[in-house]
N, CA, C and O atoms as a Maestro MAE file, in Angstrom:
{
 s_m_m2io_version
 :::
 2.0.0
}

f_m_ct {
 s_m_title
 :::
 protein
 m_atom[340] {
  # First column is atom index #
  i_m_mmod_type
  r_m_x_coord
  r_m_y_coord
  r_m_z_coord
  i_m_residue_number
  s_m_chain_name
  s_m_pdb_residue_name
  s_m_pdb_atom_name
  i_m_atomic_number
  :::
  1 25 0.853 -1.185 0.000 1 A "UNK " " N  " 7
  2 3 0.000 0.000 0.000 1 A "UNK " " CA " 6
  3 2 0.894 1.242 0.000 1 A "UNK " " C  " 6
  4 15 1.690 1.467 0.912 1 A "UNK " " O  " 8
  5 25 0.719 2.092 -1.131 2 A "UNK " " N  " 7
  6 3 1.246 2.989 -1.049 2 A "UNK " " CA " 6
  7 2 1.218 3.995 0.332 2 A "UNK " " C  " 6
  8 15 0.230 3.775 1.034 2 A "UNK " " O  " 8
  9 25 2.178 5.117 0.871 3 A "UNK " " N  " 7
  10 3 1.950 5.672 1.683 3 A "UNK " " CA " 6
  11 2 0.326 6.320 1.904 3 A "UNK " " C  " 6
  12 15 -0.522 5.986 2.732 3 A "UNK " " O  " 8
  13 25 0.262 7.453 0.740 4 A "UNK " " N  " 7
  14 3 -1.120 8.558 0.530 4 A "UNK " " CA " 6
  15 2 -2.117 7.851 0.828 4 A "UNK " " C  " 6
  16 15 -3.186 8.216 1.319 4 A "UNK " " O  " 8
  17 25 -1.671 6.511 0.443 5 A "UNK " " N  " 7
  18 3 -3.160 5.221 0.273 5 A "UNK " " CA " 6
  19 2 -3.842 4.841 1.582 5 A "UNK " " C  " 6
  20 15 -5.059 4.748 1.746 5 A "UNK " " O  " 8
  21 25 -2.567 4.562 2.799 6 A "UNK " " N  " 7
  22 3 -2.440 4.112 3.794 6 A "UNK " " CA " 6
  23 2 -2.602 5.395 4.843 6 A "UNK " " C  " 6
  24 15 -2.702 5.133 6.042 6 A "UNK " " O  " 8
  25 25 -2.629 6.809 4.390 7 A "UNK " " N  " 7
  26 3 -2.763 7.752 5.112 7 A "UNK " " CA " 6
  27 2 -4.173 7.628 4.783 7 A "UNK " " C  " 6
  28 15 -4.801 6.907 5.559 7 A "UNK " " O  " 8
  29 25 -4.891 8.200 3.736 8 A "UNK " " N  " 7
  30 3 -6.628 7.952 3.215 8 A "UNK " " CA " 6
  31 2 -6.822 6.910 4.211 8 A "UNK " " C  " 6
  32 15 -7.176 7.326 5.314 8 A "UNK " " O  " 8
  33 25 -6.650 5.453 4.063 9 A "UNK " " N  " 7
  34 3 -7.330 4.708 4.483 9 A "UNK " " CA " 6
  35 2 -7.361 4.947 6.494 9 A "UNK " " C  " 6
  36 15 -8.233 4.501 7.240 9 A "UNK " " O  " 8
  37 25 -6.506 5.515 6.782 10 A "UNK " " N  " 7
  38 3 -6.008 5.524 8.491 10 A "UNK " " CA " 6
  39 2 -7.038 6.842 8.756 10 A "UNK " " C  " 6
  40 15 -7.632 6.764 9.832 10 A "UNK " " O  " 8
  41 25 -7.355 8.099 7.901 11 A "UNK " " N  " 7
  42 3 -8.071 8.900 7.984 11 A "UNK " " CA " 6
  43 2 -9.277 8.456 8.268 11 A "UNK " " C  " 6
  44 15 -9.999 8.767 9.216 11 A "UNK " " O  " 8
  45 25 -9.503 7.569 7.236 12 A "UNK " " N  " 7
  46 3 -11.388 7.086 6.804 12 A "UNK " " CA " 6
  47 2 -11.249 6.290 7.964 12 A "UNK " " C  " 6
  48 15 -12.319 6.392 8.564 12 A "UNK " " O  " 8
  49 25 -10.283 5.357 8.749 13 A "UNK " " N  " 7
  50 3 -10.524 4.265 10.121 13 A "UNK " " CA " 6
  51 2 -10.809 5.203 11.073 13 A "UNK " " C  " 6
  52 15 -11.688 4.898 11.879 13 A "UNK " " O  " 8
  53 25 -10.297 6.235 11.174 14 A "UNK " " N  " 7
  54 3 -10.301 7.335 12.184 14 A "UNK " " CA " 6
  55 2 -11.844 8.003 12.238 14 A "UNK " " C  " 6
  56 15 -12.621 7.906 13.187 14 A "UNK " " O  " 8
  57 25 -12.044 8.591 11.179 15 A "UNK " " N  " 7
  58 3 -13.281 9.333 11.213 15 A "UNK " " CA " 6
  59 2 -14.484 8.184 11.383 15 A "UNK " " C  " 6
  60 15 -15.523 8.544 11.937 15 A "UNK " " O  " 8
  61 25 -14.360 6.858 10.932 16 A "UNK " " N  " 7
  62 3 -15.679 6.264 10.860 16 A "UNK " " CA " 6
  63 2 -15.884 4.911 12.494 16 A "UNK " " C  " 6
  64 15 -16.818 4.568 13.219 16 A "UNK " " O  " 8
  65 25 -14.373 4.555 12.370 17 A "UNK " " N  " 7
  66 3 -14.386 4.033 13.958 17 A "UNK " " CA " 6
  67 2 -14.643 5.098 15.686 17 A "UNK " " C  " 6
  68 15 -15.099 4.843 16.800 17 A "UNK " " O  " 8
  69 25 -14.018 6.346 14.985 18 A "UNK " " N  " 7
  70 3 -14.840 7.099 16.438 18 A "UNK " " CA " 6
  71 2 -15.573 8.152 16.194 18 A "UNK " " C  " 6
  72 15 -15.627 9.201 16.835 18 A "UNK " " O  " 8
  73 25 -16.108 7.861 15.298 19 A "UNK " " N  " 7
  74 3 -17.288 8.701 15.292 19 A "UNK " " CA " 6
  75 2 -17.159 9.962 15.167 19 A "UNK " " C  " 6
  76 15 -17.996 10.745 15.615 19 A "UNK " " O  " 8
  77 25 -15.577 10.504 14.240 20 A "UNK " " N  " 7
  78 3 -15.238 11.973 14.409 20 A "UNK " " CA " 6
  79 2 -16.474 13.057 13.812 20 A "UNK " " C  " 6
  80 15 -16.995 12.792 12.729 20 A "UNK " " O  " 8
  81 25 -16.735 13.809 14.287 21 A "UNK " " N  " 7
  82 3 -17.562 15.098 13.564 21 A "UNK " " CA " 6
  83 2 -17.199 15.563 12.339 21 A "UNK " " C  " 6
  84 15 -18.066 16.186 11.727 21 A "UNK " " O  " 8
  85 25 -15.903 15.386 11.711 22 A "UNK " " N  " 7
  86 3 -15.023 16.068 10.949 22 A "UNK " " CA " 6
  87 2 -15.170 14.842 9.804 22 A "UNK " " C  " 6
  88 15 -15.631 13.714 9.981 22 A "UNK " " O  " 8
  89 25 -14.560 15.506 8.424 23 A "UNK " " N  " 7
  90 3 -14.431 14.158 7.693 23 A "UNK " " CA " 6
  91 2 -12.986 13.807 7.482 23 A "UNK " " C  " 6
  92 15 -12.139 14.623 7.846 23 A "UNK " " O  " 8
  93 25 -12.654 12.778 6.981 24 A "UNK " " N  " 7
  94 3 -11.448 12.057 6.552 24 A "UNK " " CA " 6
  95 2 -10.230 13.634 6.016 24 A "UNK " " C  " 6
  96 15 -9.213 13.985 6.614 24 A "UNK " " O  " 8
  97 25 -10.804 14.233 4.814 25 A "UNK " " N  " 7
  98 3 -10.131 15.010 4.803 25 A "UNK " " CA " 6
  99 2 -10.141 16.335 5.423 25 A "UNK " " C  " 6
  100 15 -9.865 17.292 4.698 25 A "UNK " " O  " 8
  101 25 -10.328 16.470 6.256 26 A "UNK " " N  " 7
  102 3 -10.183 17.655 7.346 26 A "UNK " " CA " 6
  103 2 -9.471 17.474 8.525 26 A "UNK " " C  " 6
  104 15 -9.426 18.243 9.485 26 A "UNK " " O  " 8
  105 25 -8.665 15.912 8.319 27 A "UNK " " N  " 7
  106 3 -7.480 15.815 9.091 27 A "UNK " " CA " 6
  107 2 -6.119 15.843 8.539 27 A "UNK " " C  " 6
  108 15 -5.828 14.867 7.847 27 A "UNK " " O  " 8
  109 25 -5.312 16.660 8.680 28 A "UNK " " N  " 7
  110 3 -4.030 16.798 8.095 28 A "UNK " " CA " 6
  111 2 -3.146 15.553 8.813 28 A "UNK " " C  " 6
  112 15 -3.323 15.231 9.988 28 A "UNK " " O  " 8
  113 25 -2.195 14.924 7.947 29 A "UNK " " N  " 7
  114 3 -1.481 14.151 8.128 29 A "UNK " " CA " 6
  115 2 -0.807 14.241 9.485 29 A "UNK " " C  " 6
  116 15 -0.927 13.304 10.275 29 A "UNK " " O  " 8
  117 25 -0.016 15.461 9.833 30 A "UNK " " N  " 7
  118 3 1.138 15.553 11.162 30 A "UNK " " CA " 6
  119 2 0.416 16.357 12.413 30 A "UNK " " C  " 6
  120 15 0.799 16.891 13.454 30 A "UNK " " O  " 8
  121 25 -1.120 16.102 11.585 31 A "UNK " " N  " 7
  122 3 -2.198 16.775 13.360 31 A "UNK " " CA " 6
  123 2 -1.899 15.644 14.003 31 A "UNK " " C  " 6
  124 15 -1.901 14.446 13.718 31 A "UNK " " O  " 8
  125 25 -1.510 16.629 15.410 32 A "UNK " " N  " 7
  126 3 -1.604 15.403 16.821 32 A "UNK " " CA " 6
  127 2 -3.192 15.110 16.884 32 A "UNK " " C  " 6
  128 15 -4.124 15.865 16.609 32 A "UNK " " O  " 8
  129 25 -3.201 13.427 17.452 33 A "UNK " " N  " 7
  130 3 -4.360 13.044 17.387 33 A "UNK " " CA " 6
  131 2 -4.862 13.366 19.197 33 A "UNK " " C  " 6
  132 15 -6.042 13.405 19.547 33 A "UNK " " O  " 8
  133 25 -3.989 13.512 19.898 34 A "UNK " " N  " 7
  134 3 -4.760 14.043 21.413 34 A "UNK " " CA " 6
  135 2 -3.847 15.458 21.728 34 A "UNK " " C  " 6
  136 15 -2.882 16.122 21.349 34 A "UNK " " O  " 8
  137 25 -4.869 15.375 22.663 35 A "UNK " " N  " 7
  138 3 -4.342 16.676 23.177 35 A "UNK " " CA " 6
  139 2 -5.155 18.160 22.599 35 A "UNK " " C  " 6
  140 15 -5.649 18.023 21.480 35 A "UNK " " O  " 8
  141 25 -5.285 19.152 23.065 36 A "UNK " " N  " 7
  142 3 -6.417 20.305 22.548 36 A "UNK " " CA " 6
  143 2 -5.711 20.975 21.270 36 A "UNK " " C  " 6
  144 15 -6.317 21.516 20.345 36 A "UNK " " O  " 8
  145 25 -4.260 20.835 21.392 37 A "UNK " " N  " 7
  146 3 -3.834 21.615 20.029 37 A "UNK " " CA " 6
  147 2 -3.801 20.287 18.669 37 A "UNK " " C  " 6
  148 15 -3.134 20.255 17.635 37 A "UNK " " O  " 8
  149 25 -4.616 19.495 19.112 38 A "UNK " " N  " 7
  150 3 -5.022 18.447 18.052 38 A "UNK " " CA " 6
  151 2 -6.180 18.028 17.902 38 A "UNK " " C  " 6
  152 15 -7.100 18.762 18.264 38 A "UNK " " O  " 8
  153 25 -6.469 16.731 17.326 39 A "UNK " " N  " 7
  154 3 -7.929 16.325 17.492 39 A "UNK " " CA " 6
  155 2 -8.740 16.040 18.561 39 A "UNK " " C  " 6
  156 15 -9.898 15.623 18.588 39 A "UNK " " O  " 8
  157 25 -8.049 16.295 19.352 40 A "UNK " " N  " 7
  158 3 -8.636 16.416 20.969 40 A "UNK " " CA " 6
  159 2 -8.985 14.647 21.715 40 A "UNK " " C  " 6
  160 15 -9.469 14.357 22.809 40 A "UNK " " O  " 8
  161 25 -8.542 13.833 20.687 41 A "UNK " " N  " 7
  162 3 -8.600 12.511 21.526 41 A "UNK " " CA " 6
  163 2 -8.498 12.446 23.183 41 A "UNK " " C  " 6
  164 15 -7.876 13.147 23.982 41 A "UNK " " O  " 8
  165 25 -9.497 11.143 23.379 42 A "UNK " " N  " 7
  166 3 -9.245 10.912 24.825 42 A "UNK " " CA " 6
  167 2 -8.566 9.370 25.098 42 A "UNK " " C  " 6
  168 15 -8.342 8.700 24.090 42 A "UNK " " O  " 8
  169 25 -8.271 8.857 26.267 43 A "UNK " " N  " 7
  170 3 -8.142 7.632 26.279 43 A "UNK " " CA " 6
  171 2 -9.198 6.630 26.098 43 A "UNK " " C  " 6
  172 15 -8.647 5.637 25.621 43 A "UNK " " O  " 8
  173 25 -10.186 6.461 26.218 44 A "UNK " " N  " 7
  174 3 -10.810 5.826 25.513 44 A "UNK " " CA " 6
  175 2 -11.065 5.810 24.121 44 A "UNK " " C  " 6
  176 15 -11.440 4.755 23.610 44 A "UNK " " O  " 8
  177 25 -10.889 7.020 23.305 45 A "UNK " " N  " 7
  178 3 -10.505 6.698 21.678 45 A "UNK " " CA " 6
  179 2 -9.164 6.345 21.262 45 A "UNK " " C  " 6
  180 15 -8.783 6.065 20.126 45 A "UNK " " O  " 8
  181 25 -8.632 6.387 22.128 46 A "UNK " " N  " 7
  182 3 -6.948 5.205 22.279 46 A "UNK " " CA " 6
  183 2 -7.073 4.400 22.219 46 A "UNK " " C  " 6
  184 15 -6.373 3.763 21.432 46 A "UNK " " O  " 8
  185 25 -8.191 3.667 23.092 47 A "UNK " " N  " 7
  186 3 -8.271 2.098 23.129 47 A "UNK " " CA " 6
  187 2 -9.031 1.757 21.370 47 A "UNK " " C  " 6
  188 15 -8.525 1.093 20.465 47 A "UNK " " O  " 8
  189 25 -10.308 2.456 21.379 48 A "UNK " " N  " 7
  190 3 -11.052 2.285 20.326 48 A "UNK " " CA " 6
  191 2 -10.050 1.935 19.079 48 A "UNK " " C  " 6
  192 15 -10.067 0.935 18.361 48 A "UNK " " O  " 8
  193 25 -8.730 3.635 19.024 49 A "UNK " " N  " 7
  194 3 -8.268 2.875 17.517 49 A "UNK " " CA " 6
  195 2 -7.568 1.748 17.804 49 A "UNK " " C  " 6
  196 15 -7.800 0.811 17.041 49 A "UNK " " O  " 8
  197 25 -6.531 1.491 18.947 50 A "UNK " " N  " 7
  198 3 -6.054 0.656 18.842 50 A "UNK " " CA " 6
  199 2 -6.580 -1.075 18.379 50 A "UNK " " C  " 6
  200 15 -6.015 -1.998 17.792 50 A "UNK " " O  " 8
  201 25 -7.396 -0.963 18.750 51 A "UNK " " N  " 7
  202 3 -8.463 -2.166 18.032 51 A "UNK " " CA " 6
  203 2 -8.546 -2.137 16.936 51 A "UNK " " C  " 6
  204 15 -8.161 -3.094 16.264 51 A "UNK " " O  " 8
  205 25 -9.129 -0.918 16.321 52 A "UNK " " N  " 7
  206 3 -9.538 -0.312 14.929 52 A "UNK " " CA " 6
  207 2 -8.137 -0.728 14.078 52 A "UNK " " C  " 6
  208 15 -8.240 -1.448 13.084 52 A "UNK " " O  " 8
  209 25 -7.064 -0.321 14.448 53 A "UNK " " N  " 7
  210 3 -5.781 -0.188 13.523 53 A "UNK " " CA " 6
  211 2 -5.071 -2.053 13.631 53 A "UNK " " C  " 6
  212 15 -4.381 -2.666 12.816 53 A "UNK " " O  " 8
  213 25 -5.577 -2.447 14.873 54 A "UNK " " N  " 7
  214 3 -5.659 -4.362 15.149 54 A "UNK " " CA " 6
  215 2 -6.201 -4.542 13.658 54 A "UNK " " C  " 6
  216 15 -5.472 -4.610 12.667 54 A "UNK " " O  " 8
  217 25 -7.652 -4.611 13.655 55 A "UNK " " N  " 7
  218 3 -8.341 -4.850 12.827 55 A "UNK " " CA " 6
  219 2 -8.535 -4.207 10.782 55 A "UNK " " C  " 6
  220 15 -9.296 -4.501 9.860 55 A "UNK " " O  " 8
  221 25 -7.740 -3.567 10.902 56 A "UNK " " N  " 7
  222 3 -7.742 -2.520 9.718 56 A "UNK " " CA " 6
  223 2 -6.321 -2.887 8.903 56 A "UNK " " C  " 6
  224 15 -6.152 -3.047 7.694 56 A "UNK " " O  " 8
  225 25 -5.545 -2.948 9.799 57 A "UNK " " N  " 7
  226 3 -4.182 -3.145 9.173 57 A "UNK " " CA " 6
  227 2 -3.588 -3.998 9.903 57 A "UNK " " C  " 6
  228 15 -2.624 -4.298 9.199 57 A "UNK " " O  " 8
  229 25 -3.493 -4.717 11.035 58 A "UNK " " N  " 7
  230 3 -3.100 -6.118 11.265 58 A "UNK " " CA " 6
  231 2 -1.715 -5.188 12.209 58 A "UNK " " C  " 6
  232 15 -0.646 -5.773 12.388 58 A "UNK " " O  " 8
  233 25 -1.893 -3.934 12.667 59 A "UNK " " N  " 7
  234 3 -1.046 -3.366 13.385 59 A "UNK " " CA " 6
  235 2 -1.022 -3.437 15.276 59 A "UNK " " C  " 6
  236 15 -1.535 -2.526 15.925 59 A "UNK " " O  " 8
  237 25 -0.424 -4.518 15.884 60 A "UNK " " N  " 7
  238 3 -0.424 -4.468 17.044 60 A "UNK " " CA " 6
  239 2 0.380 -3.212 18.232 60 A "UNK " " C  " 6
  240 15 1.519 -2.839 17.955 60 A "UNK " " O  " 8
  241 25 -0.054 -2.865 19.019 61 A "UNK " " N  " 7
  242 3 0.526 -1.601 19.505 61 A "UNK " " CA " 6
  243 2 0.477 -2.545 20.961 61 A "UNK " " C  " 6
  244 15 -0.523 -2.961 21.545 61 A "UNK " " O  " 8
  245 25 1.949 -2.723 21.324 62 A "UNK " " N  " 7
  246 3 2.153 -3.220 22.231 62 A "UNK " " CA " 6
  247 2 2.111 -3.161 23.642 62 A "UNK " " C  " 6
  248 15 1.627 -4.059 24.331 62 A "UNK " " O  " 8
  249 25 2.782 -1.757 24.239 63 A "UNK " " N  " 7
  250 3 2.342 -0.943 25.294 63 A "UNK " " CA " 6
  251 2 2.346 0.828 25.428 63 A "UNK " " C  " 6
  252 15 2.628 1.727 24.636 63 A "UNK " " O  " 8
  253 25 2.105 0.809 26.168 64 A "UNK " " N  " 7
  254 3 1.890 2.523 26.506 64 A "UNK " " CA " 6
  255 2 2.927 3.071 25.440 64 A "UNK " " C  " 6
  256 15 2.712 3.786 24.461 64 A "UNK " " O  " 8
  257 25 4.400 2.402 26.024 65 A "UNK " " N  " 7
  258 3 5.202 3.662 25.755 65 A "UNK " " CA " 6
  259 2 5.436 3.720 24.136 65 A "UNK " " C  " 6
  260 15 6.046 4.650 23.607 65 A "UNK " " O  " 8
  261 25 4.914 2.684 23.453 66 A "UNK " " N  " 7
  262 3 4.905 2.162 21.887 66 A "UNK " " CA " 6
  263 2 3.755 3.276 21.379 66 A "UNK " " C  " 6
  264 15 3.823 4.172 20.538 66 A "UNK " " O  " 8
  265 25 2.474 2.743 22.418 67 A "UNK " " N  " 7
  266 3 1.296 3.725 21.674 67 A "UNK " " CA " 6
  267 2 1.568 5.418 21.723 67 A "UNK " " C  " 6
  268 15 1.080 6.151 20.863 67 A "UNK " " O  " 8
  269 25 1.999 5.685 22.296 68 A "UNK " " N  " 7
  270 3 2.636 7.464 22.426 68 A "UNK " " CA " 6
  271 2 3.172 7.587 21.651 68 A "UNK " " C  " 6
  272 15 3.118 8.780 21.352 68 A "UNK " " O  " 8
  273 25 4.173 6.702 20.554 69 A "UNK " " N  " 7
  274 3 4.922 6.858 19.667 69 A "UNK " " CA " 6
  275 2 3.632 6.584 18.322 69 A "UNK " " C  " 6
  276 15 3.181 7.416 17.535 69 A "UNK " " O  " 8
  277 25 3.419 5.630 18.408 70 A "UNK " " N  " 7
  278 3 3.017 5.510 17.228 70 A "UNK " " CA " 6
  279 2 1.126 6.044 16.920 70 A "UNK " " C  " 6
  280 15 0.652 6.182 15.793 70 A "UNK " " O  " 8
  281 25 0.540 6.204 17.905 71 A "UNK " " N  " 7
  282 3 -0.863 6.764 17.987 71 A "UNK " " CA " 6
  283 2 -0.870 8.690 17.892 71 A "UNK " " C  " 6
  284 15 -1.768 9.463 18.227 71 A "UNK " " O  " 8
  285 25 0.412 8.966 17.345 72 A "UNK " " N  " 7
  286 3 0.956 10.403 18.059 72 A "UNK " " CA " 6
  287 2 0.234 11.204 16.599 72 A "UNK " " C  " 6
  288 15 -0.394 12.242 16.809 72 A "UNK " " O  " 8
  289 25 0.344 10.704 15.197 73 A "UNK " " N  " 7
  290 3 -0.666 11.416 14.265 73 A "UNK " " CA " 6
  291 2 -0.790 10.230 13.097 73 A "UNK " " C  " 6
  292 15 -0.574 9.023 13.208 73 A "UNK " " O  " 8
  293 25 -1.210 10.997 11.948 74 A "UNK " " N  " 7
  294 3 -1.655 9.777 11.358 74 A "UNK " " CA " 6
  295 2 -0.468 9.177 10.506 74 A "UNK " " C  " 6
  296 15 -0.211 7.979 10.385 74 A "UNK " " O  " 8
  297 25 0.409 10.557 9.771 75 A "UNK " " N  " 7
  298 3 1.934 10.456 9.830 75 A "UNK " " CA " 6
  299 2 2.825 9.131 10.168 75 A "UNK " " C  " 6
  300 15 3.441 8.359 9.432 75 A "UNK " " O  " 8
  301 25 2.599 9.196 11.914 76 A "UNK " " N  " 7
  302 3 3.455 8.087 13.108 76 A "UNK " " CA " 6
  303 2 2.503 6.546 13.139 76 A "UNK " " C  " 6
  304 15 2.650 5.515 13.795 76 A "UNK " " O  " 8
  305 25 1.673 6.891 12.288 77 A "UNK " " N  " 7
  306 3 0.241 5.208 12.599 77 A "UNK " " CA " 6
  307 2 0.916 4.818 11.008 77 A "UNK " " C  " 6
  308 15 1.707 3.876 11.059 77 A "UNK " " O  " 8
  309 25 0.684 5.470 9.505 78 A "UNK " " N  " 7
  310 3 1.291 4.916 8.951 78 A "UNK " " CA " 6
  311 2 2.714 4.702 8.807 78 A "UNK " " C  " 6
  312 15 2.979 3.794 8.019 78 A "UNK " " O  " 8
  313 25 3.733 5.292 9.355 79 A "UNK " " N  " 7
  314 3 5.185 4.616 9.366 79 A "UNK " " CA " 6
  315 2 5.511 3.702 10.284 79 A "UNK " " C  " 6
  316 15 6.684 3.327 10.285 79 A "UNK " " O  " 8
  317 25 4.549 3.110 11.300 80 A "UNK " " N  " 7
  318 3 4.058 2.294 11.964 80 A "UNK " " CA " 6
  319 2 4.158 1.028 11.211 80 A "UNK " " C  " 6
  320 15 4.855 0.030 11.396 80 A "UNK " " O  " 8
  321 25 2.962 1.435 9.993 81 A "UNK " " N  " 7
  322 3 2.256 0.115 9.328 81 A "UNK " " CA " 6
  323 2 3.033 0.038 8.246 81 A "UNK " " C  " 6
  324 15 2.806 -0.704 7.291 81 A "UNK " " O  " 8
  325 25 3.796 0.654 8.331 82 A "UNK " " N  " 7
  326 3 4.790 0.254 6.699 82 A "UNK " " CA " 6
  327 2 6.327 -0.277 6.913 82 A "UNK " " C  " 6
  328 15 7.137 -0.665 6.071 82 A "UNK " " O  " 8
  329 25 6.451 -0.146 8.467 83 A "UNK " " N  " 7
  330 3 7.114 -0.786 8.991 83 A "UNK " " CA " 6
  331 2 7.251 -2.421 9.472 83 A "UNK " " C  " 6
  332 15 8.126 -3.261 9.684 83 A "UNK " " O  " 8
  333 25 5.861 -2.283 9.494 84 A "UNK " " N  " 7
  334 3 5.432 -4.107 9.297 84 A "UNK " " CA " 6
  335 2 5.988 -4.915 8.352 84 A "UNK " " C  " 6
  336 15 6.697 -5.905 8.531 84 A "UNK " " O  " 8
  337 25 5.588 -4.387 7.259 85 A "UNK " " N  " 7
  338 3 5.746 -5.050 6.036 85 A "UNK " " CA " 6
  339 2 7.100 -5.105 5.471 85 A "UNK " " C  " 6
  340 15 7.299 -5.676 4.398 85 A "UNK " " O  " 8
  :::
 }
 m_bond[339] {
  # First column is bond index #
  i_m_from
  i_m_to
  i_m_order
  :::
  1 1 2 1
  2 2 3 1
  3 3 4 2
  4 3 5 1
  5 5 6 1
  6 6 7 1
  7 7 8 2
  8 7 9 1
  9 9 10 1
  10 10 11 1
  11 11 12 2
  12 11 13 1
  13 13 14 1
  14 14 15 1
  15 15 16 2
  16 15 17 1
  17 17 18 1
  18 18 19 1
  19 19 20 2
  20 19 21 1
  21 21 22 1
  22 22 23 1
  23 23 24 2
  24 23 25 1
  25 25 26 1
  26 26 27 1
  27 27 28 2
  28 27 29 1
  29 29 30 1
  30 30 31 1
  31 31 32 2
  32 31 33 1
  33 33 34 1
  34 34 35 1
  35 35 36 2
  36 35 37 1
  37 37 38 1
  38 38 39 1
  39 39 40 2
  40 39 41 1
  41 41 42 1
  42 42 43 1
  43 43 44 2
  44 43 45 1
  45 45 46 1
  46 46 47 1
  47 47 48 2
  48 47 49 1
  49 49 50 1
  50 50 51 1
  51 51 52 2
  52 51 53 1
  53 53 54 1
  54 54 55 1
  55 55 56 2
  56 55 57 1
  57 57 58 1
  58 58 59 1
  59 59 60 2
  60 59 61 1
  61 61 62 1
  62 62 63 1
  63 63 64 2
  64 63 65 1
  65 65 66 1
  66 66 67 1
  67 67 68 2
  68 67 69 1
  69 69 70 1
  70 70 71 1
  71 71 72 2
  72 71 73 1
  73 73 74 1
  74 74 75 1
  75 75 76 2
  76 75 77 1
  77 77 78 1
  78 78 79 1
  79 79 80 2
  80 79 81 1
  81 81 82 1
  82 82 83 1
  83 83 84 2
  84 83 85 1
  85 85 86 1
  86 86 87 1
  87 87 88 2
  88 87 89 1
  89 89 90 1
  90 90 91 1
  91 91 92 2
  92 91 93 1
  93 93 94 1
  94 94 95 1
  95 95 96 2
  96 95 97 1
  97 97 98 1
  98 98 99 1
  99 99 100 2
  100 99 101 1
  101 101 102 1
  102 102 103 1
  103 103 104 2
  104 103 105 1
  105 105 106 1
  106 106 107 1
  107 107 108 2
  108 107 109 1
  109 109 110 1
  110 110 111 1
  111 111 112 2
  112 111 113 1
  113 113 114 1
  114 114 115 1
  115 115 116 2
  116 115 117 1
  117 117 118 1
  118 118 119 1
  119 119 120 2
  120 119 121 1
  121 121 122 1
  122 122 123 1
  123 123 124 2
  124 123 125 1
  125 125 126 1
  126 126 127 1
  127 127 128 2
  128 127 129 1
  129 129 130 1
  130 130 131 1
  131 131 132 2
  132 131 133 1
  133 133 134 1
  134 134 135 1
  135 135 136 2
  136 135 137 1
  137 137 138 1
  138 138 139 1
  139 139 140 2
  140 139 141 1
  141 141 142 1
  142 142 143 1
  143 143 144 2
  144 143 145 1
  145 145 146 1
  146 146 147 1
  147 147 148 2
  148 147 149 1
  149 149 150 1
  150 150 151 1
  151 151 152 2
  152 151 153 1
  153 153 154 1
  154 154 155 1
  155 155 156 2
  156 155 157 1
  157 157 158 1
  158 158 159 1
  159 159 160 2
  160 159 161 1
  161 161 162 1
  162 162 163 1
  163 163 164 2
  164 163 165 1
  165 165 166 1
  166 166 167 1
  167 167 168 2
  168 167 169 1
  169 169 170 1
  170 170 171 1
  171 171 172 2
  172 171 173 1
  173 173 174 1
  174 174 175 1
  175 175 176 2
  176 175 177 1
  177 177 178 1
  178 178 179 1
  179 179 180 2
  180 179 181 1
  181 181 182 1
  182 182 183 1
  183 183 184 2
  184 183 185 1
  185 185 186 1
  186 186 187 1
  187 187 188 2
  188 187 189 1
  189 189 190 1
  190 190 191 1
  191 191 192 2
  192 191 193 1
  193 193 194 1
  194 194 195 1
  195 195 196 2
  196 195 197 1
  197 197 198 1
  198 198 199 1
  199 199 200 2
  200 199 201 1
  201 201 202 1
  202 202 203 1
  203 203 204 2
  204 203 205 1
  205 205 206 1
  206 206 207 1
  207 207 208 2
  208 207 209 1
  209 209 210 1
  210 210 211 1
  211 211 212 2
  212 211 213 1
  213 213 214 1
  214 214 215 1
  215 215 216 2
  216 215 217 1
  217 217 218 1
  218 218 219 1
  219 219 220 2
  220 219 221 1
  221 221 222 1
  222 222 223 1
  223 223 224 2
  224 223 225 1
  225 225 226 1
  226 226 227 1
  227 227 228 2
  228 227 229 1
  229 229 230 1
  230 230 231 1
  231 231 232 2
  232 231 233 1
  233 233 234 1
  234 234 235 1
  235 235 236 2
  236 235 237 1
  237 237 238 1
  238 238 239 1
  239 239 240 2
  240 239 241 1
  241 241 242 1
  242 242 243 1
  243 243 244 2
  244 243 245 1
  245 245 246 1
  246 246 247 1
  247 247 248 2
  248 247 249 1
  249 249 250 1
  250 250 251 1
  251 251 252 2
  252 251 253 1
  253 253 254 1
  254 254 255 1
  255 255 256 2
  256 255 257 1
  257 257 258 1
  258 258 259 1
  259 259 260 2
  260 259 261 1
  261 261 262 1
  262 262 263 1
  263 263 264 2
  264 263 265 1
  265 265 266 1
  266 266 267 1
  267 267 268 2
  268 267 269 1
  269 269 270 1
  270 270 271 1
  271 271 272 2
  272 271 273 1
  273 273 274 1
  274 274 275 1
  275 275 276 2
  276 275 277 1
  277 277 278 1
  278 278 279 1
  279 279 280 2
  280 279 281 1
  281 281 282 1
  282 282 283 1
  283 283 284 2
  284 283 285 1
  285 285 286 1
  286 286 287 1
  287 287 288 2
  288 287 289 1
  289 289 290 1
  290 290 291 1
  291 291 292 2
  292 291 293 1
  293 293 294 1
  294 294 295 1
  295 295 296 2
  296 295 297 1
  297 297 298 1
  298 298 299 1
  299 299 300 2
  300 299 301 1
  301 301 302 1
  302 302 303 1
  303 303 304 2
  304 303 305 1
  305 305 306 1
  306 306 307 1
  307 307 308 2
  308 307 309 1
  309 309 310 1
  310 310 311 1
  311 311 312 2
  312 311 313 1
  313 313 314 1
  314 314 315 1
  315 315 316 2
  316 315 317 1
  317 317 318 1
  318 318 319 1
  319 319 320 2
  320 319 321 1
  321 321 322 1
  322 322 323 1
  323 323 324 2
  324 323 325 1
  325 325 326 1
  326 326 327 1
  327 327 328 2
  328 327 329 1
  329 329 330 1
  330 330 331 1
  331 331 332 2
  332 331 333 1
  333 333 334 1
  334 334 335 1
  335 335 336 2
  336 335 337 1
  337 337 338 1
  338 338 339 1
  339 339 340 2
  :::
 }
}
């Protein structure tokens, strides 16, 4: 999967697994996904993608200090998943 492909598709998991208000493209690639100067995620939409990105791309996020790294934008989720492969 190309990168752009794998960013689209991590957008569309994002907006349609938590229910964002916003659409797919009204998230820029290197927006932080928590925190107020970002999409304002909470920990419970931590857990949500982490399932979501389980299930979507076969990407396991191992512990805390992994998910801070790699849940950090959508940017850090696909060099994540392209790192798999």
């Amino acid at each position: 999967m190309e990168p752009s492909e794998s960013k689209s598709k991590i957008k569309q998991v994002l907006v349609d697994e938590l229910m964002l208000p916003h659409g797919p493209e009204e998230i820029a690639d290197g927006t932080p996904l928590f925190g107020p100067e970002g999409l304002g995620l909470d920990s419970v939409d931590a857990l949500q993608l982490v399932v979501a990105l389980e299930k979507h791309f076969g990407l396991k996020v191992a512990d805390a200090e992994v998910a801070k790294k790699v849940l950090h934008s959508v940017d850090s989720i696909a060099e994540a998943i392209a790192q798999m492969g």
